[in-house]
GUGU-384036 format. One record per residue (C-alpha): z, x, y. Coordinates in Angstrom, 3 decimals. Last residue first. Example, Ala and Ser with C-alpha at 12.3 -4.5 7.8 and 13.67 -1.06 7.14 Angstrom:
// GUGU-384036
<atom><zz>7.140</zz><xx>13.670</xx><yy>-1.060</yy></atom>
<atom><zz>7.800</zz><xx>12.300</xx><yy>-4.500</yy></atom>
//
This chain:
// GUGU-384036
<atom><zz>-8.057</zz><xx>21.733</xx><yy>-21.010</yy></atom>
<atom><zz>-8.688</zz><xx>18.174</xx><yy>-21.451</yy></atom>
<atom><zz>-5.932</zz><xx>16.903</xx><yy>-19.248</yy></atom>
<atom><zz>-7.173</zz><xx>19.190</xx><yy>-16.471</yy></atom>
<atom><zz>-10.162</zz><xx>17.275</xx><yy>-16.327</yy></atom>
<atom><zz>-8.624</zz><xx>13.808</xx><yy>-16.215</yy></atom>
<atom><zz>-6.372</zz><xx>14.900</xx><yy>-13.402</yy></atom>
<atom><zz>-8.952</zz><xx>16.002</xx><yy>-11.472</yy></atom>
<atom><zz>-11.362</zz><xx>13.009</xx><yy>-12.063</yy></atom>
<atom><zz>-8.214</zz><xx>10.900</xx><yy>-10.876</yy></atom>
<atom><zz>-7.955</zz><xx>13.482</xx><yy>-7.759</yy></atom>
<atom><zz>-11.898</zz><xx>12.978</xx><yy>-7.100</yy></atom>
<atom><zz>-11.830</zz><xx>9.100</xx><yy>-7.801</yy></atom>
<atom><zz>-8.749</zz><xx>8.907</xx><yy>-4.929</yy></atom>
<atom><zz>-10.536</zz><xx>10.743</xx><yy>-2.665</yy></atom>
<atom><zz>-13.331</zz><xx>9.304</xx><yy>-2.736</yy></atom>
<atom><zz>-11.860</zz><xx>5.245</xx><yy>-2.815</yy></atom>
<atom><zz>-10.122</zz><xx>6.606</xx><yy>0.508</yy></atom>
<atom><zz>-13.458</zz><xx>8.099</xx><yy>1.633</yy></atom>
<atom><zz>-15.118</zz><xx>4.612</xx><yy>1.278</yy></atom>
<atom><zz>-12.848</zz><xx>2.613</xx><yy>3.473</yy></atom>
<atom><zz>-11.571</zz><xx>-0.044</xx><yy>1.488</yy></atom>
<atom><zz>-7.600</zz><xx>1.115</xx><yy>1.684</yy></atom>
<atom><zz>-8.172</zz><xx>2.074</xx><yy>5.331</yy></atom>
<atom><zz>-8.393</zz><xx>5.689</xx><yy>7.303</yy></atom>
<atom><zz>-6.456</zz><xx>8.481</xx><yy>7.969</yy></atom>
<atom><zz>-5.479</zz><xx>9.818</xx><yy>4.518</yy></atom>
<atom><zz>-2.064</zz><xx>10.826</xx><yy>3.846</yy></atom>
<atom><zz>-1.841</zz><xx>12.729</xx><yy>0.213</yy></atom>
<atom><zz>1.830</zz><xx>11.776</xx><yy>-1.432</yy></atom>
<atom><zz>1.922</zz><xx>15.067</xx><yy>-4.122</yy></atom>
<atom><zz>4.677</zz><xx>14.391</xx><yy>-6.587</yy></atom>
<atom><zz>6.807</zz><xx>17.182</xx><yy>-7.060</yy></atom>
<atom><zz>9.225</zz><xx>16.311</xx><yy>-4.169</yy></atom>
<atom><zz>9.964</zz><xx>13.441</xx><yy>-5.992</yy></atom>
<atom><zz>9.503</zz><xx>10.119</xx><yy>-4.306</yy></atom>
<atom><zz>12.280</zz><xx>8.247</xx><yy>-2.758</yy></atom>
<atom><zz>11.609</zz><xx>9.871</xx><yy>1.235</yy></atom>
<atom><zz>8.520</zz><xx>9.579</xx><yy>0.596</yy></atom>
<atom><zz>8.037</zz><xx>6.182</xx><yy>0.016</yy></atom>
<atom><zz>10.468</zz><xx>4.398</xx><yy>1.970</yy></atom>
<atom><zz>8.722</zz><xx>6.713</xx><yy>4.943</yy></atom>
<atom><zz>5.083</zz><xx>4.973</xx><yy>3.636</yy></atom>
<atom><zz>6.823</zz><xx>0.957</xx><yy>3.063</yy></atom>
<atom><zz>8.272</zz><xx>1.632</xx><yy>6.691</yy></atom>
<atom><zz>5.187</zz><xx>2.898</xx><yy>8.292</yy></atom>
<atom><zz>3.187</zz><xx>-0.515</xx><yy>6.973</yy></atom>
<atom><zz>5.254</zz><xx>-2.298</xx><yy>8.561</yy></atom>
<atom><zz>5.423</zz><xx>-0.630</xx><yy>11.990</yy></atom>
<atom><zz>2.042</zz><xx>-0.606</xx><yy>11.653</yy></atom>
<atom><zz>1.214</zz><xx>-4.586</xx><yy>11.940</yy></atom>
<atom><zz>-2.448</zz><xx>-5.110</xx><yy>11.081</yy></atom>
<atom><zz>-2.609</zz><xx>-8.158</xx><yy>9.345</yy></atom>
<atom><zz>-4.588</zz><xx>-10.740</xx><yy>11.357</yy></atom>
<atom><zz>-7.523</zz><xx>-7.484</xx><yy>12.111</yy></atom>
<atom><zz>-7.793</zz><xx>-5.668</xx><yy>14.902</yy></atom>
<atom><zz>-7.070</zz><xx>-2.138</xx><yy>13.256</yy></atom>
<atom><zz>-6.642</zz><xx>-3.257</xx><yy>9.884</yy></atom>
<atom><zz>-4.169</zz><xx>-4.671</xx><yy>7.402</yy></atom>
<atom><zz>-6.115</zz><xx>-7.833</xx><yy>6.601</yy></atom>
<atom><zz>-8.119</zz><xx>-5.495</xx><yy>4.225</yy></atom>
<atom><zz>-5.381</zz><xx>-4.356</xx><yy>2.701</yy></atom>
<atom><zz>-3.381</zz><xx>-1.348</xx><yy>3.134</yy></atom>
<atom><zz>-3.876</zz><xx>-0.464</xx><yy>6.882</yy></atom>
<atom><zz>-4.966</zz><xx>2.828</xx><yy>8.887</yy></atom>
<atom><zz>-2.633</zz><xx>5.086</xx><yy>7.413</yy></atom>
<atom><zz>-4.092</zz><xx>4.612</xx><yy>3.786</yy></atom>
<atom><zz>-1.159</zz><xx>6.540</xx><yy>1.810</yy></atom>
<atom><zz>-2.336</zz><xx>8.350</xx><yy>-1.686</yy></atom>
<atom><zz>0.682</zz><xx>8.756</xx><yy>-4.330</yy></atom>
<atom><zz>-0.192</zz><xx>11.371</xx><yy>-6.809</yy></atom>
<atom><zz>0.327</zz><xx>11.635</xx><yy>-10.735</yy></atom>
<atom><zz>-0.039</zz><xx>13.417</xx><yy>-13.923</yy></atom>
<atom><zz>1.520</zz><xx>12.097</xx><yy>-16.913</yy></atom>
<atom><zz>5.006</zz><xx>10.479</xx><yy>-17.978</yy></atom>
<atom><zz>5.312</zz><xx>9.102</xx><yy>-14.788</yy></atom>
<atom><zz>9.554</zz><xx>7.607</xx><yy>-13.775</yy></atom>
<atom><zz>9.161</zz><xx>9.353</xx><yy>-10.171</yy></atom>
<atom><zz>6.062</zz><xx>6.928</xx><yy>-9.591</yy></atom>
<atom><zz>8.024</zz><xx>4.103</xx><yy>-10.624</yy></atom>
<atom><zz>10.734</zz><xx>4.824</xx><yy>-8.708</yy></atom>
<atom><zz>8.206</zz><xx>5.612</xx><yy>-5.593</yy></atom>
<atom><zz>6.943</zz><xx>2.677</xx><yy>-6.179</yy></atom>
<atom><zz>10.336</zz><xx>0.490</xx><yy>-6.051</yy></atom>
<atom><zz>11.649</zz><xx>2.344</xx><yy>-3.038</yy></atom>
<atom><zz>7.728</zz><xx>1.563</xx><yy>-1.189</yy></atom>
<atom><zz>8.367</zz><xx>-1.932</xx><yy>-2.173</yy></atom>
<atom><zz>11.941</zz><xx>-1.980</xx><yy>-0.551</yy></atom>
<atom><zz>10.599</zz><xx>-0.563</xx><yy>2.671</yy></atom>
<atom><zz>8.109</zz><xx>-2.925</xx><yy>2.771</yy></atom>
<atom><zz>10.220</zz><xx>-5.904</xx><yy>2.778</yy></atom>
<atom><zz>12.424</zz><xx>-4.723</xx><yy>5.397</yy></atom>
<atom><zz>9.268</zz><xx>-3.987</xx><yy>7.805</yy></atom>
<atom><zz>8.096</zz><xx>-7.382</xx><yy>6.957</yy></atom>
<atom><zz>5.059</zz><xx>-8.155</xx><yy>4.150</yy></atom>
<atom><zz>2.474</zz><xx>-10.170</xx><yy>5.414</yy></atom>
<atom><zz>1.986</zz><xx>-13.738</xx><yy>3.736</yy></atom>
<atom><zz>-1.529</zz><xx>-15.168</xx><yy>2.376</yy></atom>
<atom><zz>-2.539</zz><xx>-18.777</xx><yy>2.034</yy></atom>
<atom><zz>-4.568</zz><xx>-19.373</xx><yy>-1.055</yy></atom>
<atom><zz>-6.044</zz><xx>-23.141</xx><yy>-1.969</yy></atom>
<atom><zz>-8.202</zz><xx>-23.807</xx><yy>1.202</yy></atom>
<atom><zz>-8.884</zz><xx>-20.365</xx><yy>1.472</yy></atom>
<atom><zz>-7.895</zz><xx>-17.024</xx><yy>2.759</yy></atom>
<atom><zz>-5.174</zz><xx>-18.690</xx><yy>5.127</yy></atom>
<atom><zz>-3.977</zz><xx>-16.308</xx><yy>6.841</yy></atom>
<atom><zz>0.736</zz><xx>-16.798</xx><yy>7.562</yy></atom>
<atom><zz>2.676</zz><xx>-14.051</xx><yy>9.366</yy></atom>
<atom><zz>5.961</zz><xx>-15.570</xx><yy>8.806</yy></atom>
<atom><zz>7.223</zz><xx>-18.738</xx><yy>10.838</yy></atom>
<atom><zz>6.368</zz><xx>-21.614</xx><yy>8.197</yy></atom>
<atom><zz>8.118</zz><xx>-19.166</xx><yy>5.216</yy></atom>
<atom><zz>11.606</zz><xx>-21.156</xx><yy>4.633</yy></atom>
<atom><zz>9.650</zz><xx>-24.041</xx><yy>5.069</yy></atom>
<atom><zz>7.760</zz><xx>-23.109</xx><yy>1.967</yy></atom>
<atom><zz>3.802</zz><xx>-22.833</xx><yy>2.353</yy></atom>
<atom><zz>1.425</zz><xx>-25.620</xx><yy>0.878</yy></atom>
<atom><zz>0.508</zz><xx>-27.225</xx><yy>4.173</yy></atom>
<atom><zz>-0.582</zz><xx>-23.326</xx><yy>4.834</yy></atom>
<atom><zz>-4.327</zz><xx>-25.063</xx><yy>5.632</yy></atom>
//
């Protein structure tokens, strides 16, 4: 089902989510620009903000077992991260998946945070 995938792409880390959508993983050098161009976007926040890192994957893919789950690149978009995000910016590590319900907690509760100190 990747019929539909550049040549130049045939020997990436292809899933095929459906027959119409076939998915790519992101390389170590790929990841380390996208955490560069987040963090510059993070550093460029008018308001309140904080950068949350799932350490156990950033999709659903991206999991322990799972046809995504490739650390190494996931640890290069996180170090690209903090090392171009301000040092004011909290970047909160959680242990656990994007979809895992204490990373949606703890991302509500600092949002809810923010939004409370905003009225103040």
């Amino acid at each position: 089902m990747t019929s539909g995938v550049p040549d130049k792409y045939k020997n990436r880390l292809l899933y095929a989510w459906n027959e119409n959508v076939t998915l790519m993983r992101t390389t170590p050098e790929e990841n380390e620009e996208l955490g560069r161009i987040l963090a510059e976007k993070a550093n460029q926040s008018k308001g309140p903000v904080a950068i949350f890192l799932p350490l156990q994957g950033i999709s659903e893919l991206d999991a322990p077992d799972r046809d995504f789950w490739w650390p190494e690149a996931d640890q290069a978009l996180f170090d690209a991260i903090k090392k171009n995000t301000k040092s004011e910016i909290p970047i909160i590590e959680l242990d656990c998946n994007i979809n895992d319900p204490l990373f949606a907690r703890a991302v509500t509760d600092k949002l809810l945070e923010f939004l409370q100190n905003e009225e103040k």
